[in-house]
Biopython code that builds the backbone (N, CA, C, O; Angstrom):
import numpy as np
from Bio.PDB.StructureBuilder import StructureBuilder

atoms = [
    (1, "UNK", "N", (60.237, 35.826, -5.891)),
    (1, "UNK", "CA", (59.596, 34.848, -6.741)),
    (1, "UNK", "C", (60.598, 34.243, -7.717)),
    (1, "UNK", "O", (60.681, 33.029, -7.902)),
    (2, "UNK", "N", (61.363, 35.160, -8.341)),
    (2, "UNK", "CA", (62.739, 34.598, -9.134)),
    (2, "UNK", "C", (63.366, 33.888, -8.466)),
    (2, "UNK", "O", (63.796, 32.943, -9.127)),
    (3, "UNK", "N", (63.824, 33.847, -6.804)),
    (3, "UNK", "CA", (64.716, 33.132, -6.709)),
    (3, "UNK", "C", (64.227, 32.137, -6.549)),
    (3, "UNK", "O", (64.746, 31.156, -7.081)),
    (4, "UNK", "N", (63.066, 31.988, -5.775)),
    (4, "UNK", "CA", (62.457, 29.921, -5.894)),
    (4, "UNK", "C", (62.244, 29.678, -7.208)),
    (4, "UNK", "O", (62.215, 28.453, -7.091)),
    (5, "UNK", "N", (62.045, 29.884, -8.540)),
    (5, "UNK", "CA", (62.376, 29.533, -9.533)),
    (5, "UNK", "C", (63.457, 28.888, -9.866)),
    (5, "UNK", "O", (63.471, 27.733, -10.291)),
    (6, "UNK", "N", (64.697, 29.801, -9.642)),
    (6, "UNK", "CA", (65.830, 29.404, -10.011)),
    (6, "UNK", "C", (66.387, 28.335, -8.934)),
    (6, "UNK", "O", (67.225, 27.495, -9.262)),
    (7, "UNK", "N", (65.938, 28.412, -7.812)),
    (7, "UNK", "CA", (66.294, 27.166, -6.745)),
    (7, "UNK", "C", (65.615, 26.068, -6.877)),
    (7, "UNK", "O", (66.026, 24.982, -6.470)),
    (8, "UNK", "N", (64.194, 26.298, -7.627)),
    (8, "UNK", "CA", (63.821, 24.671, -8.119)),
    (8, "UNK", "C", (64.568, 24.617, -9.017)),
    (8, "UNK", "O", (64.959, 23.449, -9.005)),
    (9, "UNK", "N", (65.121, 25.213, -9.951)),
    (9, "UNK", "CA", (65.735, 24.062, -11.352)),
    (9, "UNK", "C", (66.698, 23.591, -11.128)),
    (9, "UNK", "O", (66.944, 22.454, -11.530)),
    (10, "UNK", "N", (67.831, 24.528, -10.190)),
    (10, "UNK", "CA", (68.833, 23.922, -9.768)),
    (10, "UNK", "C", (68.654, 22.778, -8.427)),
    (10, "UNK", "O", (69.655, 22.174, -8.041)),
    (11, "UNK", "N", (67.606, 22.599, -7.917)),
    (11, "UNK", "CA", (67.198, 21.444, -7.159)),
    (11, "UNK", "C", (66.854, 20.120, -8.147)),
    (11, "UNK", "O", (67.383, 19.013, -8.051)),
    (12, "UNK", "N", (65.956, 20.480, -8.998)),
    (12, "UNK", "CA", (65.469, 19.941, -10.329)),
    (12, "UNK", "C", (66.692, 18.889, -10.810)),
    (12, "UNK", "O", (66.729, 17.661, -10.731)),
    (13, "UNK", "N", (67.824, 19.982, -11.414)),
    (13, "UNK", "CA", (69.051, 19.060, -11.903)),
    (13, "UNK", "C", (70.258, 18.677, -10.933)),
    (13, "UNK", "O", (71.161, 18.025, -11.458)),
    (14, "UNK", "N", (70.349, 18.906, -9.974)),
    (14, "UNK", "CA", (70.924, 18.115, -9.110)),
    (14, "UNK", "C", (70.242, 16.468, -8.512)),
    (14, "UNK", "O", (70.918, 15.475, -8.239)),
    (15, "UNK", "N", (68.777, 16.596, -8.436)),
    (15, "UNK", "CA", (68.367, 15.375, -8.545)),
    (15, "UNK", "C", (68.526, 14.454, -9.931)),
    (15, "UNK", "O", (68.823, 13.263, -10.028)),
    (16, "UNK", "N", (68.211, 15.474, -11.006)),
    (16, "UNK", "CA", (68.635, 14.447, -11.948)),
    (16, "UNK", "C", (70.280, 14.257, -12.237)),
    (16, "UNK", "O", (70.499, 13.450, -13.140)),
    (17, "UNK", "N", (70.767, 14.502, -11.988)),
    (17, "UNK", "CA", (72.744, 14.733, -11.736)),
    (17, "UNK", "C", (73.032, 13.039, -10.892)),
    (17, "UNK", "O", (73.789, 12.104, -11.151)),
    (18, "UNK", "N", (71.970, 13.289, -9.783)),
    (18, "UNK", "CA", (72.465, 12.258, -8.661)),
    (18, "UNK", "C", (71.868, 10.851, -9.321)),
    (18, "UNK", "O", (72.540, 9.820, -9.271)),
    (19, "UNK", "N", (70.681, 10.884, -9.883)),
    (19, "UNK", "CA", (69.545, 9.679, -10.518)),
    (19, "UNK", "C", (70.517, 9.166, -11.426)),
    (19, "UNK", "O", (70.816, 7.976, -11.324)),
    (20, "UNK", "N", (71.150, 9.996, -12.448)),
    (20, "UNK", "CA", (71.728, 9.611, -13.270)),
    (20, "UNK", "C", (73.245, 8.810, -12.973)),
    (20, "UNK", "O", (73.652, 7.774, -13.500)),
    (21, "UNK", "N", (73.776, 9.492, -12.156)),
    (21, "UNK", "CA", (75.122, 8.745, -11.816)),
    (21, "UNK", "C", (74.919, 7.458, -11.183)),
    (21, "UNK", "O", (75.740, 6.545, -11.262)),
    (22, "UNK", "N", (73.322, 7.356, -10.268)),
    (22, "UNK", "CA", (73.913, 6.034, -9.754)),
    (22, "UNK", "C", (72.905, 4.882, -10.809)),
    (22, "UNK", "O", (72.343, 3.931, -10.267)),
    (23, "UNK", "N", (72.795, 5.094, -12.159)),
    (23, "UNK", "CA", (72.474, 4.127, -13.266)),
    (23, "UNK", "C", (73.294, 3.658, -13.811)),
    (23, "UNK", "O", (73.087, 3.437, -15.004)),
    (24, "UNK", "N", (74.341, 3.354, -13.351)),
    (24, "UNK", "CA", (75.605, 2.874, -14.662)),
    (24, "UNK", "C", (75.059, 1.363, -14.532)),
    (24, "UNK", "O", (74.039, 1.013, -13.939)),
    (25, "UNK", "N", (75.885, 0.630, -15.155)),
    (25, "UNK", "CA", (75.467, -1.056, -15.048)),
    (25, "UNK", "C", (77.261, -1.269, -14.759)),
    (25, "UNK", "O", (77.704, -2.382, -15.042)),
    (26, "UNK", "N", (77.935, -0.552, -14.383)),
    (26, "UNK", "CA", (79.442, -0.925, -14.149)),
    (26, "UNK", "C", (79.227, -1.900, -13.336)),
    (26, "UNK", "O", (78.073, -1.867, -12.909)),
    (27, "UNK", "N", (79.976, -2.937, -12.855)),
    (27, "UNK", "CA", (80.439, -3.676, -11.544)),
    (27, "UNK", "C", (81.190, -3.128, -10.771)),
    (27, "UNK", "O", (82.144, -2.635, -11.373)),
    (28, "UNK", "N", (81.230, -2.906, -9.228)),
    (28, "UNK", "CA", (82.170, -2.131, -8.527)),
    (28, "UNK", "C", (83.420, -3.065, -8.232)),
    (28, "UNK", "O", (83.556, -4.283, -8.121)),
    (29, "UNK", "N", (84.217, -2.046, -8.157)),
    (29, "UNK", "CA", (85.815, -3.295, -7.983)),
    (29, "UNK", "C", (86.442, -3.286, -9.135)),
    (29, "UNK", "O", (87.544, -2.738, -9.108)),
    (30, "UNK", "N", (86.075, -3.743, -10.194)),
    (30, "UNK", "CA", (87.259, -4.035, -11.268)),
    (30, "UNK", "C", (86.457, -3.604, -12.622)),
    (30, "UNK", "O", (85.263, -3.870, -12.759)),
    (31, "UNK", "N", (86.974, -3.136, -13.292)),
    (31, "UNK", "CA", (86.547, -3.240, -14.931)),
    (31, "UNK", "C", (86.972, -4.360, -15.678)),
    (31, "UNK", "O", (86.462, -4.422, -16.797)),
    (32, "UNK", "N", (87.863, -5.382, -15.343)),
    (32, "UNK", "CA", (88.497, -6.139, -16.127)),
    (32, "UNK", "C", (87.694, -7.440, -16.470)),
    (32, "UNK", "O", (87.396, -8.327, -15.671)),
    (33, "UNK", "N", (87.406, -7.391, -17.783)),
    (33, "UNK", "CA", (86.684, -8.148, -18.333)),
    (33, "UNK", "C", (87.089, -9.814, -18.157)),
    (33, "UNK", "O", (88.045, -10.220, -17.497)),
    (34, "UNK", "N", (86.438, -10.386, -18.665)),
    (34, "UNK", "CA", (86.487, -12.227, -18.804)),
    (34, "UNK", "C", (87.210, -11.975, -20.221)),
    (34, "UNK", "O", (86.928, -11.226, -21.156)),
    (35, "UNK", "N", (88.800, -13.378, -19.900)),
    (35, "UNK", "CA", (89.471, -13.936, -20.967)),
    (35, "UNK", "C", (88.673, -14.757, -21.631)),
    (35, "UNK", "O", (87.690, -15.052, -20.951)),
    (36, "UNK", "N", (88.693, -15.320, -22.833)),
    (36, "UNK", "CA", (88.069, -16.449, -23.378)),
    (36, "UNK", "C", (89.083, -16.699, -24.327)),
    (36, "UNK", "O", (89.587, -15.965, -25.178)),
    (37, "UNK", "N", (89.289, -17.904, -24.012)),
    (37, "UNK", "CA", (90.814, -18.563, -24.802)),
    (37, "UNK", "C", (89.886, -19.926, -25.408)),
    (37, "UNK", "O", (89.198, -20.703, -24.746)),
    (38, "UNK", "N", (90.121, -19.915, -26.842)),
    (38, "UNK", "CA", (89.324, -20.701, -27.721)),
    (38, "UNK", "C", (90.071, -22.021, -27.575)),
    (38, "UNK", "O", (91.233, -21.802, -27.918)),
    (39, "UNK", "N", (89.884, -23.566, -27.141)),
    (39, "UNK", "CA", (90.482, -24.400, -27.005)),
    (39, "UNK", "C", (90.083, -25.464, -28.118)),
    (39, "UNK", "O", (89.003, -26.029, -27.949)),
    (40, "UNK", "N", (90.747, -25.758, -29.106)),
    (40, "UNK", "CA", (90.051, -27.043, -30.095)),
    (40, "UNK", "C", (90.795, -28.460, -29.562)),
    (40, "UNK", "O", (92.022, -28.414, -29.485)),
    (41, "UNK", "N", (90.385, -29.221, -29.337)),
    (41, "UNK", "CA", (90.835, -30.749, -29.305)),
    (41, "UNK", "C", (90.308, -31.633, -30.285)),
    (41, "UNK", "O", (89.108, -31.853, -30.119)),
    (42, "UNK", "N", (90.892, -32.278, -31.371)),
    (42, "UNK", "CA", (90.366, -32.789, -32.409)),
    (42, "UNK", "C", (91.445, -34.016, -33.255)),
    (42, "UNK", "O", (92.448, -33.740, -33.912)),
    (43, "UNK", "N", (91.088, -34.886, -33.093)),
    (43, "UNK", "CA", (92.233, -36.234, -33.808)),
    (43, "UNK", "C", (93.511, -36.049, -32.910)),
    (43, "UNK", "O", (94.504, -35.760, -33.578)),
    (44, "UNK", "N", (93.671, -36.121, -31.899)),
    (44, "UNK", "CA", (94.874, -35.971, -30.821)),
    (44, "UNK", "C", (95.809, -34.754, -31.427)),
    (44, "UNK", "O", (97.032, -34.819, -31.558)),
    (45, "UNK", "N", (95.100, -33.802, -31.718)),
    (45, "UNK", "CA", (95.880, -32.440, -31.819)),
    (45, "UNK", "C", (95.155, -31.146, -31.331)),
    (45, "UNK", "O", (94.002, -30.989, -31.730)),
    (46, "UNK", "N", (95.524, -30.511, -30.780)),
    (46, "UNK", "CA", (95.062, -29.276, -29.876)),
    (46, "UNK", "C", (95.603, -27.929, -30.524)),
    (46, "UNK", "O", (96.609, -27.689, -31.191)),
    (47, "UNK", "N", (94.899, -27.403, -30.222)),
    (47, "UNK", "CA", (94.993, -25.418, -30.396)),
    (47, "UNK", "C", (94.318, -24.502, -30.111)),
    (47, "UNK", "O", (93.174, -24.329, -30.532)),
    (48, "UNK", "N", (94.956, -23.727, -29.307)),
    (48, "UNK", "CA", (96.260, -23.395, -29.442)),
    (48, "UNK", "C", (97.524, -23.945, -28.662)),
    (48, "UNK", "O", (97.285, -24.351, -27.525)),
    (49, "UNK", "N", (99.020, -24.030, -29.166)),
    (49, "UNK", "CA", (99.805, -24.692, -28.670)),
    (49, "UNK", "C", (101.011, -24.040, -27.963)),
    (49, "UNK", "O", (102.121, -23.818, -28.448)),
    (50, "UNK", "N", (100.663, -23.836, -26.992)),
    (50, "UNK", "CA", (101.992, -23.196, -25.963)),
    (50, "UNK", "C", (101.701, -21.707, -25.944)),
    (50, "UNK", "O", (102.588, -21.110, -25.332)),
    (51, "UNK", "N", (100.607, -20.792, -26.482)),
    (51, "UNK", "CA", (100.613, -19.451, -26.892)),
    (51, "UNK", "C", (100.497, -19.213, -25.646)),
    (51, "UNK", "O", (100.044, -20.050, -24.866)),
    (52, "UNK", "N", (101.061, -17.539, -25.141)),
    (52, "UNK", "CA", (100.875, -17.051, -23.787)),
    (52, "UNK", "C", (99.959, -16.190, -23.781)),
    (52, "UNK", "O", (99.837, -15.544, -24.821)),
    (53, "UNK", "N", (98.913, -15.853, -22.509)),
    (53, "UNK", "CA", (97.810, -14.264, -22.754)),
    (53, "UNK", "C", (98.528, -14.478, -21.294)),
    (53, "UNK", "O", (99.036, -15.279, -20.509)),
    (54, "UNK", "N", (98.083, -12.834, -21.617)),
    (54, "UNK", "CA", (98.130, -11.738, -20.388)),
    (54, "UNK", "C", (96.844, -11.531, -19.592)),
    (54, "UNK", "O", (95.879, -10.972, -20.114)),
    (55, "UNK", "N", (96.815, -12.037, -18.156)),
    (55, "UNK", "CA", (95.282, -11.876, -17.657)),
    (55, "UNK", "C", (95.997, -11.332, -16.105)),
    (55, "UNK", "O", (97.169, -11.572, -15.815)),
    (56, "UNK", "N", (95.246, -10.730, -15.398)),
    (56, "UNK", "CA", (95.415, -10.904, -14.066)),
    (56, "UNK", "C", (95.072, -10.790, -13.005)),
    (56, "UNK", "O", (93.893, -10.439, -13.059)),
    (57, "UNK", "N", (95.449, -10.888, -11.816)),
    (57, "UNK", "CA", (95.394, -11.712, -10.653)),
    (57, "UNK", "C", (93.988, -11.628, -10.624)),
    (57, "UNK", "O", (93.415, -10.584, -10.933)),
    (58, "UNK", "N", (93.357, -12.695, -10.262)),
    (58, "UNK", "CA", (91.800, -12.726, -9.721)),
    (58, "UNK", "C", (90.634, -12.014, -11.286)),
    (58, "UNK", "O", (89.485, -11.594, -11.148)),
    (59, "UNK", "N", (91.496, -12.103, -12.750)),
    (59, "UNK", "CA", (90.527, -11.771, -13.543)),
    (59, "UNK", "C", (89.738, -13.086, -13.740)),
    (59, "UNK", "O", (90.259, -14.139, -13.373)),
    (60, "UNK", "N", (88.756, -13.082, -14.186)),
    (60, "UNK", "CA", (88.070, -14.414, -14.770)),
    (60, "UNK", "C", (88.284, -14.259, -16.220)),
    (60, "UNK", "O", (88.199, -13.341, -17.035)),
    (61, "UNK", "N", (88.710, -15.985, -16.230)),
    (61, "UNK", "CA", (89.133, -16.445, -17.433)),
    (61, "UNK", "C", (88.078, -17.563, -17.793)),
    (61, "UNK", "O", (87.511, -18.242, -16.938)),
    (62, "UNK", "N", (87.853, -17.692, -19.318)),
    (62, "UNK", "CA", (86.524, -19.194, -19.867)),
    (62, "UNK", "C", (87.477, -19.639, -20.820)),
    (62, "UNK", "O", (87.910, -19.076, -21.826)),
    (63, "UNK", "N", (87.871, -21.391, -20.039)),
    (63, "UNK", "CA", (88.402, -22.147, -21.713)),
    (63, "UNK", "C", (87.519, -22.630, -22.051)),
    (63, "UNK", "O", (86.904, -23.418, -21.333)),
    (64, "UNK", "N", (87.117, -22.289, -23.385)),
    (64, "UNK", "CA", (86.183, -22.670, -24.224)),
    (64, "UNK", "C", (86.712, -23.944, -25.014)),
    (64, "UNK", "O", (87.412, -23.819, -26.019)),
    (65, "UNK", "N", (86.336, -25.177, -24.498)),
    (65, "UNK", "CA", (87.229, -25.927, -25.076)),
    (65, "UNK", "C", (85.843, -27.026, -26.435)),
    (65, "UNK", "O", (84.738, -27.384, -26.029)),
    (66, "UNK", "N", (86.235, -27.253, -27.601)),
    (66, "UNK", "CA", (85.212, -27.838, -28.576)),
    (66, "UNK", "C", (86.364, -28.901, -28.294)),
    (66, "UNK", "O", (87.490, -28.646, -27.867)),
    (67, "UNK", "N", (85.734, -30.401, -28.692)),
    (67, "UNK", "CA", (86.801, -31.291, -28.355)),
    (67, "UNK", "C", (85.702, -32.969, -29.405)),
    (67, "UNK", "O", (84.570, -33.452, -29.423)),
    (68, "UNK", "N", (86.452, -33.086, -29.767)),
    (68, "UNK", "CA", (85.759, -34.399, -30.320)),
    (68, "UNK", "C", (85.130, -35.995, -29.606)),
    (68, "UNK", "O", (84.500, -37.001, -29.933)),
    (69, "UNK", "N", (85.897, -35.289, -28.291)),
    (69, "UNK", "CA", (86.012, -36.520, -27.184)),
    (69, "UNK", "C", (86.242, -36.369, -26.254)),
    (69, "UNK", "O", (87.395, -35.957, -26.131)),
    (70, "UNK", "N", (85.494, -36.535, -24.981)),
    (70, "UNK", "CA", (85.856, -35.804, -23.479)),
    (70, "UNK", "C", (87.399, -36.328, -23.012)),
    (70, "UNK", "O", (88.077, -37.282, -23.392)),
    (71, "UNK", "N", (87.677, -35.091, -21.852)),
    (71, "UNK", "CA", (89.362, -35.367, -21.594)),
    (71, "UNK", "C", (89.093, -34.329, -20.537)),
    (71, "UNK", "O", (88.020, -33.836, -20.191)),
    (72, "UNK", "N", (90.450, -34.089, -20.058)),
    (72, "UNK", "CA", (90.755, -33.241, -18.633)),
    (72, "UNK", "C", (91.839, -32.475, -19.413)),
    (72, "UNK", "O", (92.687, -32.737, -20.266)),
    (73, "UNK", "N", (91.367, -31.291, -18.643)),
    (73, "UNK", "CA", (92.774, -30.144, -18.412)),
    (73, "UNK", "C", (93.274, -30.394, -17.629)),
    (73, "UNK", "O", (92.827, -31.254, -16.869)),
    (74, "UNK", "N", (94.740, -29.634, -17.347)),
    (74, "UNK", "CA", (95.637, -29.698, -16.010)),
    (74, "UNK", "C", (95.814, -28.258, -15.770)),
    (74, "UNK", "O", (96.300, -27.575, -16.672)),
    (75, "UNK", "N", (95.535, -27.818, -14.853)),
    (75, "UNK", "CA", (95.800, -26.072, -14.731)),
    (75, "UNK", "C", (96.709, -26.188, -13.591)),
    (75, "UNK", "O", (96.358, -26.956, -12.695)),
    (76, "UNK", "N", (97.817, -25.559, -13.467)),
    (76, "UNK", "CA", (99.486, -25.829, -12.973)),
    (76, "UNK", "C", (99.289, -24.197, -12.220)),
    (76, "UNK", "O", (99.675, -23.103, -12.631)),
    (77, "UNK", "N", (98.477, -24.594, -10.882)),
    (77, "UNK", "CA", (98.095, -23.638, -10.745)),
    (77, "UNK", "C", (98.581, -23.701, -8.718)),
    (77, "UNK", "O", (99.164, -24.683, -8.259)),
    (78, "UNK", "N", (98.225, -22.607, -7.924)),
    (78, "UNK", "CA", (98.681, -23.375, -6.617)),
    (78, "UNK", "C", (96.848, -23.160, -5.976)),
    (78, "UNK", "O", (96.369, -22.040, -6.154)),
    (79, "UNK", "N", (96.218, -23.910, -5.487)),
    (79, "UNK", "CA", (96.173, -25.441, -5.895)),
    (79, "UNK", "C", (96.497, -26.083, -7.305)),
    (79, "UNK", "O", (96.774, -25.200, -8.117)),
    (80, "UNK", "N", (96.543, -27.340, -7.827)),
    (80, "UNK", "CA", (96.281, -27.622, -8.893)),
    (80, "UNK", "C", (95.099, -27.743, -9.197)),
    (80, "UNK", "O", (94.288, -27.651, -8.274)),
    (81, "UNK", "N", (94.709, -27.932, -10.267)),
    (81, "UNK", "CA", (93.471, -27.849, -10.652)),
    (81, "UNK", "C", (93.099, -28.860, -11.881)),
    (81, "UNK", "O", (93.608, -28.646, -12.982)),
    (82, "UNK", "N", (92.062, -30.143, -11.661)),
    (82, "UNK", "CA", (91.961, -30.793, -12.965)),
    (82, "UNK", "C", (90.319, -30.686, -13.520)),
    (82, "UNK", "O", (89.466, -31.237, -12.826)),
    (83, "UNK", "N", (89.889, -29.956, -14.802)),
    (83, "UNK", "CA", (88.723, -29.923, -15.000)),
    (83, "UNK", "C", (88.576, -31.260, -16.281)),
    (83, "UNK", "O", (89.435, -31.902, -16.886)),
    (84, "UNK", "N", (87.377, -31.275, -16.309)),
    (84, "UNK", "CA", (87.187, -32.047, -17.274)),
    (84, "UNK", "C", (85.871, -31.622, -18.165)),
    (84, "UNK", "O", (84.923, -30.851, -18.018)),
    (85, "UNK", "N", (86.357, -32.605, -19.235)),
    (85, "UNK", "CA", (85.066, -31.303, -20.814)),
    (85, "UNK", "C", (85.096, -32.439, -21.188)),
    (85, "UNK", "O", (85.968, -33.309, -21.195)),
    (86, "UNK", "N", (83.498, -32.353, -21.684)),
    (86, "UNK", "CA", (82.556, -33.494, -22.740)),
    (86, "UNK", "C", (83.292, -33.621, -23.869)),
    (86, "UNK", "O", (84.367, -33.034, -23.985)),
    (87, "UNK", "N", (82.882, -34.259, -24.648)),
    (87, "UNK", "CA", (82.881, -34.167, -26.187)),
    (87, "UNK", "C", (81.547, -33.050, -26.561)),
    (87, "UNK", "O", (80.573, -33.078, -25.810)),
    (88, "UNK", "N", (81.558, -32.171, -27.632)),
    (88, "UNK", "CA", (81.294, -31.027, -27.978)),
    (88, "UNK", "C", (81.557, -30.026, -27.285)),
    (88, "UNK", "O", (82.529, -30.280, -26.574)),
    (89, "UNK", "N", (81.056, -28.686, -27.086)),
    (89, "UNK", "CA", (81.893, -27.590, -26.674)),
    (89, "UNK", "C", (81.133, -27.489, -24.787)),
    (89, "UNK", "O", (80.003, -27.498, -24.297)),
    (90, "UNK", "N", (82.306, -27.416, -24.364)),
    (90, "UNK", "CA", (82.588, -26.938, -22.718)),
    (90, "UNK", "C", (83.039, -25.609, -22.269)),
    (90, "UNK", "O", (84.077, -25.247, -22.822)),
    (91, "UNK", "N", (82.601, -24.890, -21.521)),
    (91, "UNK", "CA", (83.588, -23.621, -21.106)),
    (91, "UNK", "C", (83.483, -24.290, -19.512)),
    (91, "UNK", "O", (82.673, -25.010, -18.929)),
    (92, "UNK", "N", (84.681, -23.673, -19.190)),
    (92, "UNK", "CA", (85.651, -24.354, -17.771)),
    (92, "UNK", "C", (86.101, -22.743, -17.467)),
    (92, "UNK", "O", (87.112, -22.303, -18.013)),
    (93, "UNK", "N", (85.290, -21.895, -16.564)),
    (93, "UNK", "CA", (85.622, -20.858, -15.490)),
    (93, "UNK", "C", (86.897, -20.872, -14.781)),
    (93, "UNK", "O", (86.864, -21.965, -14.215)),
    (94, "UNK", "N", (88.014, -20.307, -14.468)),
    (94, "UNK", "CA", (88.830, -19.936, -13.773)),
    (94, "UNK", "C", (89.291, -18.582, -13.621)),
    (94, "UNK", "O", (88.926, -17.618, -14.294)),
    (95, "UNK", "N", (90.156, -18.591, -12.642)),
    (95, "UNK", "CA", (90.734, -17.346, -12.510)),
    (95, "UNK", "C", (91.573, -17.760, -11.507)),
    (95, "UNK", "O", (91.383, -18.811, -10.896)),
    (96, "UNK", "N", (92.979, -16.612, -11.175)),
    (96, "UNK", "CA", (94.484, -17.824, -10.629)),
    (96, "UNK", "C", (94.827, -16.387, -9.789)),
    (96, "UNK", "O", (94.974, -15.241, -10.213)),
    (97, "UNK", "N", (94.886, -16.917, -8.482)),
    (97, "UNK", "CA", (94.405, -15.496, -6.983)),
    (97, "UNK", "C", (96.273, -15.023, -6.999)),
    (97, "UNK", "O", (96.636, -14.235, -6.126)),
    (98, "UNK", "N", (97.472, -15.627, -8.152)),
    (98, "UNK", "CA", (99.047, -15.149, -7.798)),
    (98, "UNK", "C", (99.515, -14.631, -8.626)),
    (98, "UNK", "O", (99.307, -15.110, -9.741)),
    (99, "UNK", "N", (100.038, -13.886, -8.561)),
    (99, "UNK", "CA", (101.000, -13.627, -9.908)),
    (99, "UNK", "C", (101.839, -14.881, -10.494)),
    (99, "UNK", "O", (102.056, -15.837, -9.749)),
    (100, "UNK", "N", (102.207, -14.880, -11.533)),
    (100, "UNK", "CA", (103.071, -15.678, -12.425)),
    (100, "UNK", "C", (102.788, -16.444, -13.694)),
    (100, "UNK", "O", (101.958, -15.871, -14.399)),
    (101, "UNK", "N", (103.179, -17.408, -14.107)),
    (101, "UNK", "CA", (102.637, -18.090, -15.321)),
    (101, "UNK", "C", (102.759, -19.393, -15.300)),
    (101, "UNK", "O", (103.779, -20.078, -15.214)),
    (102, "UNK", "N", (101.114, -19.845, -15.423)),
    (102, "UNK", "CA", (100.345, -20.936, -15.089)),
    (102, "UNK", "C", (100.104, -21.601, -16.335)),
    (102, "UNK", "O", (99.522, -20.887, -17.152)),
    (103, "UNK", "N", (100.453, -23.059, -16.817)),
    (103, "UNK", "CA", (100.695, -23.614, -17.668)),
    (103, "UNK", "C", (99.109, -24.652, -17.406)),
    (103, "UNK", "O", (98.738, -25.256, -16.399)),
    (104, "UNK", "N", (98.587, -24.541, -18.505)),
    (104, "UNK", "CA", (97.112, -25.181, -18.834)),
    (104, "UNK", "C", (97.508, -25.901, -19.733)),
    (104, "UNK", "O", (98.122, -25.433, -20.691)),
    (105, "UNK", "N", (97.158, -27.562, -19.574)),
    (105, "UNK", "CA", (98.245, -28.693, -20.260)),
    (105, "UNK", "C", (96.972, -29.999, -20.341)),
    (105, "UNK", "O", (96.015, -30.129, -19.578)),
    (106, "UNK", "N", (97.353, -30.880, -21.548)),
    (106, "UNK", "CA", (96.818, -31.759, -21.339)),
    (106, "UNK", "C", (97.858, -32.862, -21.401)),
    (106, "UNK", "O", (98.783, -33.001, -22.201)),
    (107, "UNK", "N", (97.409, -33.789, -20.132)),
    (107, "UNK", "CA", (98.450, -34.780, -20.145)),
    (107, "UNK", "C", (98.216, -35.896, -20.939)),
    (107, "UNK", "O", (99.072, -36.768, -21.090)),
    (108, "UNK", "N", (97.068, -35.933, -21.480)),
    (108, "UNK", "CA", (96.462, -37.264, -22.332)),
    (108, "UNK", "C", (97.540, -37.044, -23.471)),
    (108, "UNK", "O", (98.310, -37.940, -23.816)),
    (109, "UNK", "N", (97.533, -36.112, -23.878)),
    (109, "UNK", "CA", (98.431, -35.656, -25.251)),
    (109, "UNK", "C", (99.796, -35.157, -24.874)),
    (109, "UNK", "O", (100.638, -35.431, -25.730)),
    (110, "UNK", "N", (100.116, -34.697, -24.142)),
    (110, "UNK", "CA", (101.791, -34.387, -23.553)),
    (110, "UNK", "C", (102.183, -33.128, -24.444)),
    (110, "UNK", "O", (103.126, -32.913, -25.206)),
    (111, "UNK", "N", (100.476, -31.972, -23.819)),
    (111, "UNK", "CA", (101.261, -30.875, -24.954)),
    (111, "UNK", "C", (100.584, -29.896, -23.924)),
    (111, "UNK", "O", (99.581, -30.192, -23.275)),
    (112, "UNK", "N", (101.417, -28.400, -23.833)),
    (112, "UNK", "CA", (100.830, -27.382, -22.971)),
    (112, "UNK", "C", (100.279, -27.262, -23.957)),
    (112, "UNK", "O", (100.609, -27.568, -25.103)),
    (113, "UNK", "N", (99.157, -26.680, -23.451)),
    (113, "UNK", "CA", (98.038, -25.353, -24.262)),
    (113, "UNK", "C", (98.222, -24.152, -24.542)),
    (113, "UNK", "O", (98.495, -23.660, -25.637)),
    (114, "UNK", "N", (98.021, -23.468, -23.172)),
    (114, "UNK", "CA", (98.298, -22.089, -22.893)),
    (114, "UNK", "C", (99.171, -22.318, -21.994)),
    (114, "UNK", "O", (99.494, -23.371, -21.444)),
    (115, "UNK", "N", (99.744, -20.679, -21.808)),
    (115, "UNK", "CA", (100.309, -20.245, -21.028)),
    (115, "UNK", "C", (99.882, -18.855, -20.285)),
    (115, "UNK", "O", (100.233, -17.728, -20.632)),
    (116, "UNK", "N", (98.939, -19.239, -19.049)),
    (116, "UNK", "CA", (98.372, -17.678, -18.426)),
    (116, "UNK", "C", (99.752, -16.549, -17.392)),
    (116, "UNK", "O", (100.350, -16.590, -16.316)),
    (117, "UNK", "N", (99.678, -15.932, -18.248)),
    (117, "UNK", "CA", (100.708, -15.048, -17.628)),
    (117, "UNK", "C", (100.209, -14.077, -16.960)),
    (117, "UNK", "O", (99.884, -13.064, -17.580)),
    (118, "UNK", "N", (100.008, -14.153, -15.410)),
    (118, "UNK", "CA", (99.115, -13.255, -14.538)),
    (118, "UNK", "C", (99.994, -12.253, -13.667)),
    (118, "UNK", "O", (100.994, -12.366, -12.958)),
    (119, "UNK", "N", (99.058, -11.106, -14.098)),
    (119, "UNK", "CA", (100.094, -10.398, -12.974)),
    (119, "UNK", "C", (99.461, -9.417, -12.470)),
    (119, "UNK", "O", (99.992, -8.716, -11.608)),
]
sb = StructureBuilder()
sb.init_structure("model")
sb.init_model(0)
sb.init_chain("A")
sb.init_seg("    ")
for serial, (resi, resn, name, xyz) in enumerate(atoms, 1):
    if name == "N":
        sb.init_residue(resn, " ", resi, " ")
    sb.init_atom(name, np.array(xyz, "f"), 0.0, 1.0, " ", f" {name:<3s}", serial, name[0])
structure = sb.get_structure()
């Protein structure tokens, strides 16, 4: 009689052992979170200017760009890539499938932005 006791509880918490592990809310594959690089465009001056982040290969990145007046990015990327943002705030999704460092530029103004350094 003791031992089916003790073989339900340890049946008991092995089901809850197994219930519990497969509740996480993880994503499988990667832990690596979304960049968000704050982009201002305002009286033909931008910021941030030339700064580099560290992201990589295949992370997702959001330029959050606030802008006083719609315009295009240039993402110097292989493909290239040209997005374009309203006037008030836009986020523009990417993520860059190579290693190296990918220069996010606006040509209206003739100034890099960022610099994504992926690896």
């Amino acid at each position: 009689m003791r031992l089916r006791a003790v073989g339900a509880v340890l049946t008991g918490v092995a089901l809850l052992t197994t219930v519990t592990a497969c509740g996480g809310d993880e994503k499988s594959g990667s832990d690596d979170k979304v960049v968000t690089i704050d982009i201002t465009i305002k009286d033909g001056k931008v910021t941030p200017s030339g700064d580099r982040v560290d992201v990589k290969v295949d992370q997702g990145v959001d330029l959050v760009v606030t802008a006083d007046e719609p315009g295009e990015l240039h993402i110097h990327s292989e493909p290239e890539q040209q997005l374009d943002y309203d006037a008030g705030t836009t986020t523009l999704p990417i993520s860059i499938n190579r290693p190296g460092v990918v220069a996010v530029e606006s040509h209206e103004l003739d100034q890099v932005i960022v610099q994504l350094e992926v690896r």
